[in-house]
Gaussian input, Z-matrix of N, CA and C with variables (Angstrom, degrees):
# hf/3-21g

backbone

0 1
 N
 C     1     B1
 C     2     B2     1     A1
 N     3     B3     2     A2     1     D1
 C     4     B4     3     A3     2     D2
 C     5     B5     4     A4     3     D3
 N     6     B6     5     A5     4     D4
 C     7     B7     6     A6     5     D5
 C     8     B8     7     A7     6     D6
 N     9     B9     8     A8     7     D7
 C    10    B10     9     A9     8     D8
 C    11    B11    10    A10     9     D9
 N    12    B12    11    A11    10    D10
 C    13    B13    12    A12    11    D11
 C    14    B14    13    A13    12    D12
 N    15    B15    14    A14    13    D13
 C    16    B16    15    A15    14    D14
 C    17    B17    16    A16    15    D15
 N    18    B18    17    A17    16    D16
 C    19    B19    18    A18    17    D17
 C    20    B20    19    A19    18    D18
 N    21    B21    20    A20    19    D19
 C    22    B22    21    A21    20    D20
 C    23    B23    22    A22    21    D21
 N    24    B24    23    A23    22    D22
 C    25    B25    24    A24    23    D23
 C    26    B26    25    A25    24    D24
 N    27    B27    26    A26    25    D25
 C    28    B28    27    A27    26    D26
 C    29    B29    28    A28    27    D27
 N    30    B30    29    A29    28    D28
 C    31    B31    30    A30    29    D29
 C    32    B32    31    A31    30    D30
 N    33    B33    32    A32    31    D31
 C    34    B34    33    A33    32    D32
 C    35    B35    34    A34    33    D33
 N    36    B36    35    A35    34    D34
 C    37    B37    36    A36    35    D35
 C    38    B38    37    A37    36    D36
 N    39    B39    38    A38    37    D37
 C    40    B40    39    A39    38    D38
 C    41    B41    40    A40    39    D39
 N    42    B42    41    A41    40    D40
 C    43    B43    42    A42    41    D41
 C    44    B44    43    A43    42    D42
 N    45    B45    44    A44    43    D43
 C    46    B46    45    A45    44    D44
 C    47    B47    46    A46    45    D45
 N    48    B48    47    A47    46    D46
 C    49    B49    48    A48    47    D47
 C    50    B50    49    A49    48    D48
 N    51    B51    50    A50    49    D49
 C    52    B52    51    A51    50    D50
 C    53    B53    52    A52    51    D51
 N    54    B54    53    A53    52    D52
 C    55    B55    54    A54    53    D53
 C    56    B56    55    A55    54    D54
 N    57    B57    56    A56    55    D55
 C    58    B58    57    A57    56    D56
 C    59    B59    58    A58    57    D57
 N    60    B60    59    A59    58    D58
 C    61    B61    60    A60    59    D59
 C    62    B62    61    A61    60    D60
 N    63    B63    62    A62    61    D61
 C    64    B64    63    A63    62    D62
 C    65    B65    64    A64    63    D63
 N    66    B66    65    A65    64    D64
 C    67    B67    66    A66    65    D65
 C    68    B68    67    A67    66    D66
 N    69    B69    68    A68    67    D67
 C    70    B70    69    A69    68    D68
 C    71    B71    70    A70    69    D69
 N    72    B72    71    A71    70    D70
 C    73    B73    72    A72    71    D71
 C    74    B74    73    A73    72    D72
 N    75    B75    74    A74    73    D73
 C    76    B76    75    A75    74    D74
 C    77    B77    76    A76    75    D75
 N    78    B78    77    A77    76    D76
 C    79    B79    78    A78    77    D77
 C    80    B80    79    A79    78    D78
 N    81    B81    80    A80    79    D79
 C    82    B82    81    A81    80    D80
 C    83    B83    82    A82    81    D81
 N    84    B84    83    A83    82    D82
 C    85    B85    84    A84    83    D83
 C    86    B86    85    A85    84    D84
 N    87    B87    86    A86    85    D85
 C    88    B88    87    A87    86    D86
 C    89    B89    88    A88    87    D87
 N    90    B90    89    A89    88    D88
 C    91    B91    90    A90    89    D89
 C    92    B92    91    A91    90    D90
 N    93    B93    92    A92    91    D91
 C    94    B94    93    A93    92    D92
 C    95    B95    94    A94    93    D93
 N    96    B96    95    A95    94    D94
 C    97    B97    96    A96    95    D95
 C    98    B98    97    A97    96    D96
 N    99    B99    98    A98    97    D97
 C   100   B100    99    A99    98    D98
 C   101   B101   100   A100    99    D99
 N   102   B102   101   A101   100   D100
 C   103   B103   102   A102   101   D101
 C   104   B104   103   A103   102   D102
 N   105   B105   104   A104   103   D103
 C   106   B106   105   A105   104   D104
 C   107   B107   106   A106   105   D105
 N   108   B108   107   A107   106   D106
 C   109   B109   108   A108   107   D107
 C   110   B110   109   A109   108   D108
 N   111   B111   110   A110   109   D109
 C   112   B112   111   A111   110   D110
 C   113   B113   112   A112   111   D111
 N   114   B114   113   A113   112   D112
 C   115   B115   114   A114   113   D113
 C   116   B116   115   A115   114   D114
 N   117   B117   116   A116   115   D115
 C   118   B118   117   A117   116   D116
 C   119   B119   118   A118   117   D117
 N   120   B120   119   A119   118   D118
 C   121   B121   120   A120   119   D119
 C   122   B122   121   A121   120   D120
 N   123   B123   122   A122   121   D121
 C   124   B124   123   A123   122   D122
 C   125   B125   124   A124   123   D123
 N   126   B126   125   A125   124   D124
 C   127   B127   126   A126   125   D125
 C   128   B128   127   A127   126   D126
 N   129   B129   128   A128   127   D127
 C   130   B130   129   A129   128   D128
 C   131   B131   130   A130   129   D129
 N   132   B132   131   A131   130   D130
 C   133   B133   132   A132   131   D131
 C   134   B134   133   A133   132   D132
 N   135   B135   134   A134   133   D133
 C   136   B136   135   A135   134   D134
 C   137   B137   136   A136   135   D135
 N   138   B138   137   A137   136   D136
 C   139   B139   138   A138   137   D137
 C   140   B140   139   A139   138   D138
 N   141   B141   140   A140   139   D139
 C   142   B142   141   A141   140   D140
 C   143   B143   142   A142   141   D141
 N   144   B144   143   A143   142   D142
 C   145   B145   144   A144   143   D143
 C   146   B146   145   A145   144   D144
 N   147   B147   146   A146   145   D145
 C   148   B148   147   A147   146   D146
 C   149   B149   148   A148   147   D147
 N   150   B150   149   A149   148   D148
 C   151   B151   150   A150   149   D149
 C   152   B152   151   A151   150   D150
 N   153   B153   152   A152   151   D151
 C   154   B154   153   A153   152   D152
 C   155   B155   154   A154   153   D153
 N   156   B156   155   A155   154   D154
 C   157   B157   156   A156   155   D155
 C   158   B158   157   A157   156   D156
 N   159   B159   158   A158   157   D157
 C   160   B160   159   A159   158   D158
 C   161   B161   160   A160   159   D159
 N   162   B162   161   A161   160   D160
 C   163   B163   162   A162   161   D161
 C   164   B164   163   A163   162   D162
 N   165   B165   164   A164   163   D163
 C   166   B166   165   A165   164   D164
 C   167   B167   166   A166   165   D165
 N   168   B168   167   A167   166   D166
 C   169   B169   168   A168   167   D167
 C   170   B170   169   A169   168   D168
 N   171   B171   170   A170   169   D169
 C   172   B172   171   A171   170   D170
 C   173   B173   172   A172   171   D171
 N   174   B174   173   A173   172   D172
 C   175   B175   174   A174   173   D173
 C   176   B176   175   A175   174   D174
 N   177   B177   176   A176   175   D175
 C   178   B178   177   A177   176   D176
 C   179   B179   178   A178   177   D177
 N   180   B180   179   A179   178   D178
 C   181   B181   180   A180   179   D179
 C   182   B182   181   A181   180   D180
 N   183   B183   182   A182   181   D181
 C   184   B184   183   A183   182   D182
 C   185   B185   184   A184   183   D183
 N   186   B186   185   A185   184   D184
 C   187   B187   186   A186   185   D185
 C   188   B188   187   A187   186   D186
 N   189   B189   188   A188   187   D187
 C   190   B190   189   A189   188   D188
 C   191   B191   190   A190   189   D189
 N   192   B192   191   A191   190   D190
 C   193   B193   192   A192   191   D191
 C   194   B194   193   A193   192   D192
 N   195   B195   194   A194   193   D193
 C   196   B196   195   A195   194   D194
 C   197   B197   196   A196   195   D195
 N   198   B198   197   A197   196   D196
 C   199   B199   198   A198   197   D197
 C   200   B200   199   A199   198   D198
 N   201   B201   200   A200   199   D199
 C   202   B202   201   A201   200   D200
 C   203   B203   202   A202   201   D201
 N   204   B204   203   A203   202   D202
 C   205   B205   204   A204   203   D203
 C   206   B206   205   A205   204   D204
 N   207   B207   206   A206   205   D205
 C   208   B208   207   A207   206   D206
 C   209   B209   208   A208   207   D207
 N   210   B210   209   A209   208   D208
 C   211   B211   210   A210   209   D209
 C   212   B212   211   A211   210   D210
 N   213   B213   212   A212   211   D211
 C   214   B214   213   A213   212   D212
 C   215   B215   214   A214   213   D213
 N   216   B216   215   A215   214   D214
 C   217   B217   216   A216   215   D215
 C   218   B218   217   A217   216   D216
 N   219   B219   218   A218   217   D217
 C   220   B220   219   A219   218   D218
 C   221   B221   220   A220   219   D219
 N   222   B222   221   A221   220   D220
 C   223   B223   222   A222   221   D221
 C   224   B224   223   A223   222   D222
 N   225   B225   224   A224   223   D223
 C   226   B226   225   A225   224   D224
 C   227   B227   226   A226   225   D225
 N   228   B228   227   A227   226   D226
 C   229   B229   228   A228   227   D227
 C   230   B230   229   A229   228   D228
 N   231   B231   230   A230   229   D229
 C   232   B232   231   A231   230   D230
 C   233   B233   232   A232   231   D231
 N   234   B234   233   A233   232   D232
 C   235   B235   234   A234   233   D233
 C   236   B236   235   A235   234   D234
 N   237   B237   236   A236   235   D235
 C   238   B238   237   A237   236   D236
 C   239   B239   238   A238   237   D237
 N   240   B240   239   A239   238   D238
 C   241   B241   240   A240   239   D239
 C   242   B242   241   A241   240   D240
 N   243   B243   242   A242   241   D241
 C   244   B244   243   A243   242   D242
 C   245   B245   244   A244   243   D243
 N   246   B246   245   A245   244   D244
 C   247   B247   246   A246   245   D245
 C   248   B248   247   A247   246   D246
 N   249   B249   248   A248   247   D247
 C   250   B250   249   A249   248   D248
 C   251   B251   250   A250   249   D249
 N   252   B252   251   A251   250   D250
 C   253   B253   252   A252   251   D251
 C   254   B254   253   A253   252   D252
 N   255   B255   254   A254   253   D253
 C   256   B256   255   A255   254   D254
 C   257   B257   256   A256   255   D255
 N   258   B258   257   A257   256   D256
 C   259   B259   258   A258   257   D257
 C   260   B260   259   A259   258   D258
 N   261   B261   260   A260   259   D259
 C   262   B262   261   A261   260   D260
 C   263   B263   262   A262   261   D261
 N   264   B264   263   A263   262   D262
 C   265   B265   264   A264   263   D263
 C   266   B266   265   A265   264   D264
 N   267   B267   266   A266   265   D265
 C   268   B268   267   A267   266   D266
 C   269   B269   268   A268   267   D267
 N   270   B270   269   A269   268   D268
 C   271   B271   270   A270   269   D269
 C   272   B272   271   A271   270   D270
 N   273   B273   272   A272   271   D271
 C   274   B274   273   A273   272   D272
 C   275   B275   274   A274   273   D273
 N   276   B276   275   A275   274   D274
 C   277   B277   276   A276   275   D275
 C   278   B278   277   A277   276   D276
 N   279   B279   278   A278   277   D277
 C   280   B280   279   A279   278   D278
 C   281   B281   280   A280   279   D279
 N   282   B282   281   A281   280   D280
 C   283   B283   282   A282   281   D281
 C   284   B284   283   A283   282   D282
 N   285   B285   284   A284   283   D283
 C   286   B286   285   A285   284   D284
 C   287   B287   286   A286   285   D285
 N   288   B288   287   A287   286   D286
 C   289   B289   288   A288   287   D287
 C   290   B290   289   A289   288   D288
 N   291   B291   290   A290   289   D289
 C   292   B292   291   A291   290   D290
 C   293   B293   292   A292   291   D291
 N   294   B294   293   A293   292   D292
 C   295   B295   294   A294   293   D293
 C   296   B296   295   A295   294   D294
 N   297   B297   296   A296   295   D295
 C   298   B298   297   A297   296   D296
 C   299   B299   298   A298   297   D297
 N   300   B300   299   A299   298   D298
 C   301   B301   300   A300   299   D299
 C   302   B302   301   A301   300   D300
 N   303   B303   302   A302   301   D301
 C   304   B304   303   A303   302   D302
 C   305   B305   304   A304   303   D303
 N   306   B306   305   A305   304   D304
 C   307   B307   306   A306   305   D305
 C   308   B308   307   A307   306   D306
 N   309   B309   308   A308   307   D307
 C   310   B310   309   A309   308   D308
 C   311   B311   310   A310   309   D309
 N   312   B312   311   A311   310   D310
 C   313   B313   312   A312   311   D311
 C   314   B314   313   A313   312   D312
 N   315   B315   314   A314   313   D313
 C   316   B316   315   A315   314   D314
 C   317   B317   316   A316   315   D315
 N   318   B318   317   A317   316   D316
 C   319   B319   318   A318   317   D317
 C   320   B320   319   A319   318   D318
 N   321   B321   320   A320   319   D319
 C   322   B322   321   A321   320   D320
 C   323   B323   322   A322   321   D321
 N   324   B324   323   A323   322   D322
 C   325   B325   324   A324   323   D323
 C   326   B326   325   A325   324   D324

   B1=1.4593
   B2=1.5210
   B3=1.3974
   B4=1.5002
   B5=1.4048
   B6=1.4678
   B7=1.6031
   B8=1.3016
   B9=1.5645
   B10=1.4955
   B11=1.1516
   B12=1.7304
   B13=0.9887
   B14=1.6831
   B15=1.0953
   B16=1.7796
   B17=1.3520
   B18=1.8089
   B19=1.5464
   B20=2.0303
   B21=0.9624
   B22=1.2754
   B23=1.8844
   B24=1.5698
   B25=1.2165
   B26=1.1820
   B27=1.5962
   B28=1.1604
   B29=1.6312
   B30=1.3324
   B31=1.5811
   B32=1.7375
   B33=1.4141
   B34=1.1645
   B35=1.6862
   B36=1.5338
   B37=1.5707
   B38=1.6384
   B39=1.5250
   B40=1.7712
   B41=1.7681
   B42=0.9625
   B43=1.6516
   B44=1.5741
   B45=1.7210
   B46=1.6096
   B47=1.4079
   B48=1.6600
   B49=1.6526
   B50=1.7688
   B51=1.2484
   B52=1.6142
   B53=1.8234
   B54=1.6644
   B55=1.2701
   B56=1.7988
   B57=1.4958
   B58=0.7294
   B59=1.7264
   B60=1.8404
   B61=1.0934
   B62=1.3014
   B63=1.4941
   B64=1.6074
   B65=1.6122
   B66=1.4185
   B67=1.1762
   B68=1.7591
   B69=1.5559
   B70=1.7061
   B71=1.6884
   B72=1.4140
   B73=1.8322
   B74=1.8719
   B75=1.5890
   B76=1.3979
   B77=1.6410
   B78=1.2893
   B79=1.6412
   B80=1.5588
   B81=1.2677
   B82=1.1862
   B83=1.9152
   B84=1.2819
   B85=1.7437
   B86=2.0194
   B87=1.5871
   B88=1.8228
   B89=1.7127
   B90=1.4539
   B91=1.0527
   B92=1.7378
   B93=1.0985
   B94=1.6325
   B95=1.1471
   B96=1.7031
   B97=1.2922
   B98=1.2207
   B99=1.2519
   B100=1.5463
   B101=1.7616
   B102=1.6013
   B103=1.0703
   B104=1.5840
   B105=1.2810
   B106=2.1881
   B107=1.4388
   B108=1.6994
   B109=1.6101
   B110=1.1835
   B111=1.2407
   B112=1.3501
   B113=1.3427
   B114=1.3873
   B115=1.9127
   B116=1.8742
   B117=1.5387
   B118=1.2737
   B119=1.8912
   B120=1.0543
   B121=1.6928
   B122=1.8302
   B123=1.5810
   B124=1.2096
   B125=1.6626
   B126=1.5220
   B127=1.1607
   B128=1.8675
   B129=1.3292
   B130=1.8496
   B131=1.5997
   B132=1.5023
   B133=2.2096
   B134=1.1753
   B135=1.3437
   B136=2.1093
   B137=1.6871
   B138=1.1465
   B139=1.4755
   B140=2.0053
   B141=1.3030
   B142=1.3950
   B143=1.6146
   B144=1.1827
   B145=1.8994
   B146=1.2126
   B147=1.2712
   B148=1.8438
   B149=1.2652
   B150=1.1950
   B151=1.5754
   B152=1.7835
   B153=1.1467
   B154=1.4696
   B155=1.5225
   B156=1.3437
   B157=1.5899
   B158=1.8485
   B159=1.0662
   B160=1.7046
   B161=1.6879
   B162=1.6834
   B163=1.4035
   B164=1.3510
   B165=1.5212
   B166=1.5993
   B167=1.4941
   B168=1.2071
   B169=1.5280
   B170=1.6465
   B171=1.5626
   B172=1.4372
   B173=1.5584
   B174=1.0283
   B175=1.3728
   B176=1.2175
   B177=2.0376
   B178=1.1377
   B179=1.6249
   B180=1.2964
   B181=1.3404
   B182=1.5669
   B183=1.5207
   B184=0.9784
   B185=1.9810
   B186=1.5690
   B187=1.6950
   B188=1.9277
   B189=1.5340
   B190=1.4915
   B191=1.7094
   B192=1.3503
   B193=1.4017
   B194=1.7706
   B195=0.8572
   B196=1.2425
   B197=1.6965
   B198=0.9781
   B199=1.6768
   B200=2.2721
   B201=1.1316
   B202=1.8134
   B203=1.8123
   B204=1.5877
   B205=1.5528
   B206=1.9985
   B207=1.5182
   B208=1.4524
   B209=1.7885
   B210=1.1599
   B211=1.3623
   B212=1.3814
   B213=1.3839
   B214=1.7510
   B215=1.7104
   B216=0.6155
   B217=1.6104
   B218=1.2833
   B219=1.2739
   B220=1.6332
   B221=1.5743
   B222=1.4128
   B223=1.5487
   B224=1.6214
   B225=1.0183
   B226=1.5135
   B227=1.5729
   B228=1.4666
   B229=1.9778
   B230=0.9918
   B231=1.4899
   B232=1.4537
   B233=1.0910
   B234=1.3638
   B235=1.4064
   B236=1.4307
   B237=1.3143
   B238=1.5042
   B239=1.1756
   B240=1.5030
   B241=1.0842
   B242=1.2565
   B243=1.2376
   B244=1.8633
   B245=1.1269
   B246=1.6756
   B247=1.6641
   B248=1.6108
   B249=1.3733
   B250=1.6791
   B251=1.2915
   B252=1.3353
   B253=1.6832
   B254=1.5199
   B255=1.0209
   B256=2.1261
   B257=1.1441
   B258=1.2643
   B259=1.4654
   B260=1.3681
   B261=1.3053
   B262=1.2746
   B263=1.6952
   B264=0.9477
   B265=1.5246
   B266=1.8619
   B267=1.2072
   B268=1.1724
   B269=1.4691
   B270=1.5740
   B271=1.3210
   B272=1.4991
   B273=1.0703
   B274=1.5356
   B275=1.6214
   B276=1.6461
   B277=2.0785
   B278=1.4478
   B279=1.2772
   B280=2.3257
   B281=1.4371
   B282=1.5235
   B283=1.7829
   B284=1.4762
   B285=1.2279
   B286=1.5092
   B287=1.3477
   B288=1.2855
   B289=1.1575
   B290=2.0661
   B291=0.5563
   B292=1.4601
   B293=2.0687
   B294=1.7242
   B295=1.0432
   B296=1.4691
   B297=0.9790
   B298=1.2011
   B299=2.0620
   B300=0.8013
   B301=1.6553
   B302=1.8548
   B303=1.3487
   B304=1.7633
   B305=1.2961
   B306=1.1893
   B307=1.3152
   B308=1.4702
   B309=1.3208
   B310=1.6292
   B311=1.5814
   B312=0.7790
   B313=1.6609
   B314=1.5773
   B315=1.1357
   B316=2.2537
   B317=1.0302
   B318=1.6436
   B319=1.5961
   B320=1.3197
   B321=1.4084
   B322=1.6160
   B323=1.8005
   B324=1.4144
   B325=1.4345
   B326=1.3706
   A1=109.42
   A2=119.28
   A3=116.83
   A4=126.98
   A5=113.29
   A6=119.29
   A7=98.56
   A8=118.88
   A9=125.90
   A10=96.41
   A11=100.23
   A12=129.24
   A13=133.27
   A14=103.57
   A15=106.20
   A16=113.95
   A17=82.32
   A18=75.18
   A19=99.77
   A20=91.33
   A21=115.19
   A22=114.25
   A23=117.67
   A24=150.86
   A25=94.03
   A26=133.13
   A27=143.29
   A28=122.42
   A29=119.71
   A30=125.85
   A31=101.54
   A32=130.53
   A33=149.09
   A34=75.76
   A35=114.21
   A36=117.36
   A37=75.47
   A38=134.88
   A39=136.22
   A40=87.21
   A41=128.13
   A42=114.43
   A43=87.27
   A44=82.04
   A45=106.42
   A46=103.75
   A47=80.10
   A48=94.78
   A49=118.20
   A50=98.28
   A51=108.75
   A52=103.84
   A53=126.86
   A54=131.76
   A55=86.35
   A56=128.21
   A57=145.57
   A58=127.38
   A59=112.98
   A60=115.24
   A61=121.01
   A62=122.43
   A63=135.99
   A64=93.36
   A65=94.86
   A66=116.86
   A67=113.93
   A68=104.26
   A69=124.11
   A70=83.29
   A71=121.31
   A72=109.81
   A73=97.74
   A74=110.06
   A75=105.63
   A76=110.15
   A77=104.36
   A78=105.44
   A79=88.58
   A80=144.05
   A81=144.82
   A82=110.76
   A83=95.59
   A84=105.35
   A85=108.48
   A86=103.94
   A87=93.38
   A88=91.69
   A89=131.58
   A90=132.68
   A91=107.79
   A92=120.32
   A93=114.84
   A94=110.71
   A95=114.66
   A96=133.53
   A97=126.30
   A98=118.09
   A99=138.60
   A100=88.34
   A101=129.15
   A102=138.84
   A103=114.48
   A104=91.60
   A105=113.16
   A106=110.11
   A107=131.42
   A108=136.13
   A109=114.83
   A110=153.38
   A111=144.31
   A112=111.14
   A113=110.33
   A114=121.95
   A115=85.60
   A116=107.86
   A117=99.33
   A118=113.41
   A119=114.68
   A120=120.74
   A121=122.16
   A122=99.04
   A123=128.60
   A124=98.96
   A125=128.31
   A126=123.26
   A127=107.25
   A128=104.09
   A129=86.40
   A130=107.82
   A131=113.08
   A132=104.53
   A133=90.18
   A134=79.96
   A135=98.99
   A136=102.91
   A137=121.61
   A138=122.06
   A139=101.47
   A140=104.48
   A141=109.96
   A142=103.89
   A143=97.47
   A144=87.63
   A145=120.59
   A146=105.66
   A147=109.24
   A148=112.02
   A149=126.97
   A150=127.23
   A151=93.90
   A152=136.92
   A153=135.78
   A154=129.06
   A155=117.63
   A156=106.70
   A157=91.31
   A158=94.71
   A159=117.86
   A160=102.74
   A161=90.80
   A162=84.49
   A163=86.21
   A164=122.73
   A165=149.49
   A166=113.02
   A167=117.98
   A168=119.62
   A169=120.86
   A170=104.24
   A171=101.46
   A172=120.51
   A173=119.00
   A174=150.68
   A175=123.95
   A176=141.97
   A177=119.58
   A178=126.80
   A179=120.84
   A180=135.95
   A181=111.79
   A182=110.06
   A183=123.97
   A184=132.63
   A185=104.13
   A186=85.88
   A187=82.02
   A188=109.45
   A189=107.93
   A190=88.87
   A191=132.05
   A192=132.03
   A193=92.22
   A194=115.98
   A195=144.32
   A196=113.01
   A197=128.95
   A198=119.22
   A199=82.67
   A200=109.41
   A201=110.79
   A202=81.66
   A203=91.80
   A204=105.89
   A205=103.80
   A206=88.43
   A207=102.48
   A208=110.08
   A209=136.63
   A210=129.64
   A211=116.68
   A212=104.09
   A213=137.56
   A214=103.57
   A215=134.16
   A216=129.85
   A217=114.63
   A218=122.88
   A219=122.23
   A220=104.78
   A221=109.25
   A222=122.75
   A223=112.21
   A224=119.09
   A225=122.65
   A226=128.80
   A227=91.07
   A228=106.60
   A229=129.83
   A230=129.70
   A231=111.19
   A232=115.27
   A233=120.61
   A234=132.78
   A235=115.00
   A236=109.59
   A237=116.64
   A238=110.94
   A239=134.06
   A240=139.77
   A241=150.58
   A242=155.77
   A243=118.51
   A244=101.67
   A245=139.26
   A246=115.74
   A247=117.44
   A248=114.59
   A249=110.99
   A250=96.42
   A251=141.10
   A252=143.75
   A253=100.44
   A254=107.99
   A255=132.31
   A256=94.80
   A257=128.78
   A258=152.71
   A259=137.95
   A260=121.63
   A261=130.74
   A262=118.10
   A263=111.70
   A264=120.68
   A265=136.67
   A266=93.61
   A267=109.78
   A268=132.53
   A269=122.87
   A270=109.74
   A271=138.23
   A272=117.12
   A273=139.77
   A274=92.08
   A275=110.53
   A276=90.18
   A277=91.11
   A278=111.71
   A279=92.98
   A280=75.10
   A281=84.75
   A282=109.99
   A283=100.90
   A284=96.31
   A285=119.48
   A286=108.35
   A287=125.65
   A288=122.21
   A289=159.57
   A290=146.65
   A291=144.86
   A292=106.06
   A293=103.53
   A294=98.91
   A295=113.68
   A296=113.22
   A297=129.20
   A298=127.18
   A299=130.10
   A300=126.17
   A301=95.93
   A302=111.59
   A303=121.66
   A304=101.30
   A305=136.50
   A306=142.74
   A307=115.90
   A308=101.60
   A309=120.26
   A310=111.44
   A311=118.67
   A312=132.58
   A313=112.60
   A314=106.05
   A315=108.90
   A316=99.98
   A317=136.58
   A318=120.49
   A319=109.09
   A320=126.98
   A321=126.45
   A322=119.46
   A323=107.56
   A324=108.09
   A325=106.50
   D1=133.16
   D2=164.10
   D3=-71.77
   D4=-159.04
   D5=150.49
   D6=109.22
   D7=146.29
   D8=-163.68
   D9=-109.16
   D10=151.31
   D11=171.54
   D12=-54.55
   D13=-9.17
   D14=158.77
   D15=-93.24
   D16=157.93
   D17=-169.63
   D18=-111.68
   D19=157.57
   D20=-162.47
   D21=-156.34
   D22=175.29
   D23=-167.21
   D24=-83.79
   D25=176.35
   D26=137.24
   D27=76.14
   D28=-165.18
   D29=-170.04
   D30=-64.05
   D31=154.06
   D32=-147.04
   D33=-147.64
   D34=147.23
   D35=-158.00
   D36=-109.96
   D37=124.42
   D38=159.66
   D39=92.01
   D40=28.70
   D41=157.46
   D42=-138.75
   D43=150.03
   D44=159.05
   D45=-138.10
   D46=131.35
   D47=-170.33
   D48=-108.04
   D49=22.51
   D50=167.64
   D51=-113.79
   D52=2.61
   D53=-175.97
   D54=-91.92
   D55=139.72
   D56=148.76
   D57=-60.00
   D58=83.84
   D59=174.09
   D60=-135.12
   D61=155.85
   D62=-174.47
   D63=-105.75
   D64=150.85
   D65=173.25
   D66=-141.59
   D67=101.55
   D68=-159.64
   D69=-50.47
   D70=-69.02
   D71=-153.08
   D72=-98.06
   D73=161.18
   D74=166.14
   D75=-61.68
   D76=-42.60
   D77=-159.59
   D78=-48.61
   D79=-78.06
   D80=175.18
   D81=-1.65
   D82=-70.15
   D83=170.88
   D84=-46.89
   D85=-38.09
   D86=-167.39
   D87=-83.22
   D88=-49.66
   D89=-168.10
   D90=-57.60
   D91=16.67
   D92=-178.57
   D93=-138.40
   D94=-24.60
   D95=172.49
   D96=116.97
   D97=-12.67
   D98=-157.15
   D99=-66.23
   D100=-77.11
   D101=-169.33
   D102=-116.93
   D103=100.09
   D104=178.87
   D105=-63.96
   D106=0.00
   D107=168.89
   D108=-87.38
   D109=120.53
   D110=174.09
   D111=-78.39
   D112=-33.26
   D113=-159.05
   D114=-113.76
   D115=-59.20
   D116=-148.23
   D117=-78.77
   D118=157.70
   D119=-175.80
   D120=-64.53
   D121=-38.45
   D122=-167.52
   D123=-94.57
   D124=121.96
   D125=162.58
   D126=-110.89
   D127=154.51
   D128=-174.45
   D129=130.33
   D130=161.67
   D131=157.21
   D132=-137.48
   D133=172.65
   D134=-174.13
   D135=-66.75
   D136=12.97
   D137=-165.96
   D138=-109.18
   D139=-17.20
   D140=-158.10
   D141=-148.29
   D142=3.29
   D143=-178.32
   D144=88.62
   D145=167.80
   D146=167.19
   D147=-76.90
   D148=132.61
   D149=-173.31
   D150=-107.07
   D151=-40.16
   D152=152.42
   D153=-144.91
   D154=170.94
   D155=-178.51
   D156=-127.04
   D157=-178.57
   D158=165.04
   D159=-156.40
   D160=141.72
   D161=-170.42
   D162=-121.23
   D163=123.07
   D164=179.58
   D165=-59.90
   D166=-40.74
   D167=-156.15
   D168=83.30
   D169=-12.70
   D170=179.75
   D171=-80.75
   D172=16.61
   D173=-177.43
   D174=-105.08
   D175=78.74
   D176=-162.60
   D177=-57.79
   D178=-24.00
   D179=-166.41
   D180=-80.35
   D181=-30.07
   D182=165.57
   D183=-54.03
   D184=121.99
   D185=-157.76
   D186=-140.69
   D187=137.75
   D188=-176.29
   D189=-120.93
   D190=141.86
   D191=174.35
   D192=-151.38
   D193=60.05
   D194=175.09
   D195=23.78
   D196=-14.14
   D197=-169.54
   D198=-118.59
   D199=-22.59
   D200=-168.52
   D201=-129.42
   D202=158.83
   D203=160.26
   D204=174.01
   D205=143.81
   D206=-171.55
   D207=-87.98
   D208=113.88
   D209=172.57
   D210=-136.45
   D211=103.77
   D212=171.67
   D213=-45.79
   D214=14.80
   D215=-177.70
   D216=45.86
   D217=-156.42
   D218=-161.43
   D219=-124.80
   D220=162.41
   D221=166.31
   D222=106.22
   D223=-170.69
   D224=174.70
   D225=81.30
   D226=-1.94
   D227=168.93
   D228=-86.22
   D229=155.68
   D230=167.16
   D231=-60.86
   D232=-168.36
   D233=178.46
   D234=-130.18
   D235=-12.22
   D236=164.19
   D237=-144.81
   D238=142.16
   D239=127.65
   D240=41.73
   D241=139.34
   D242=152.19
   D243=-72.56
   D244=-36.96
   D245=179.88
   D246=-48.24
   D247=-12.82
   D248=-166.92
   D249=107.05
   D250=-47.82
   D251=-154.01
   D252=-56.85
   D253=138.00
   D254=163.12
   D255=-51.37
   D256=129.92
   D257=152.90
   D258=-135.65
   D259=123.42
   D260=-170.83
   D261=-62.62
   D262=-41.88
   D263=163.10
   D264=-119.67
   D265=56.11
   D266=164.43
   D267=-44.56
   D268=146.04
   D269=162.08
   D270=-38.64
   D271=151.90
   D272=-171.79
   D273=-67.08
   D274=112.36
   D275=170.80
   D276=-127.58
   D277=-5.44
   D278=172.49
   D279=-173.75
   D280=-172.26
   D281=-160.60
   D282=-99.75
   D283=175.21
   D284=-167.78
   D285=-80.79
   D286=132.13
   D287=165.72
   D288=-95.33
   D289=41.37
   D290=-106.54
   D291=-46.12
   D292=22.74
   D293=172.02
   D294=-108.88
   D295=13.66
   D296=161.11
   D297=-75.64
   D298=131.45
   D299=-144.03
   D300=-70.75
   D301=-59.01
   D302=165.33
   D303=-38.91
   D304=-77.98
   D305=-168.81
   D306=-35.40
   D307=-42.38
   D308=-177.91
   D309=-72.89
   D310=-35.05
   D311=172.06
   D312=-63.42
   D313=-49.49
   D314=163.09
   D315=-61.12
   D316=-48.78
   D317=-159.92
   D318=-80.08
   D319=-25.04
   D320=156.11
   D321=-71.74
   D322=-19.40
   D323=165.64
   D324=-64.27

């Protein structure tokens, strides 16, 4: 599959994005172009919109049924643990905010 690594609006040069396809890892999504975040959900700035999402599943509210799908935006987890340890998906401790920079990029989408 082609398509550059910025992210941007519009046609992706070797994707078609009305063909119905999964993509098992993100890196897969940045290496083709579709999604320029490796870690994060939200691709895009609050200046230009969301240019794409991925929806993780680490999100209960979150629901993908492929033609519709619900996505709560990002933030509001811990960041560690109860051992203390750094963690990428932490518990739920408040809601999402649109002051958050990702977040801000859907509400201009």
């Amino acid at each position: 599959m082609g398509g550059a690594k910025t992210a941007r609006f519009g046609k992706i040069p070797g994707i078609d994005l009305f063909k119905f396809t999964i993509w098992e890892k993100r890196k897969q999504c940045n290496d083709c172009g579709i999604h320029t975040k490796i870690f994060a959900g939200i691709s895009g700035s609050k200046v230009d919109g969301a240019y794409s999402i991925v929806v993780s599943g680490h999100y209960t509210d979150d629901y993908d049924h492929g033609y519709t799908l619900m996505y709560t935006g990002t933030g509001g987890r811990a960041k560690f643990n109860e051992a203390g340890k750094r963690t990428m998906f932490g518990k739920q401790i408040e809601d999402q905010t649109f002051e958050h920079p990702h977040n801000q990029a859907l509400f201009v989408s």
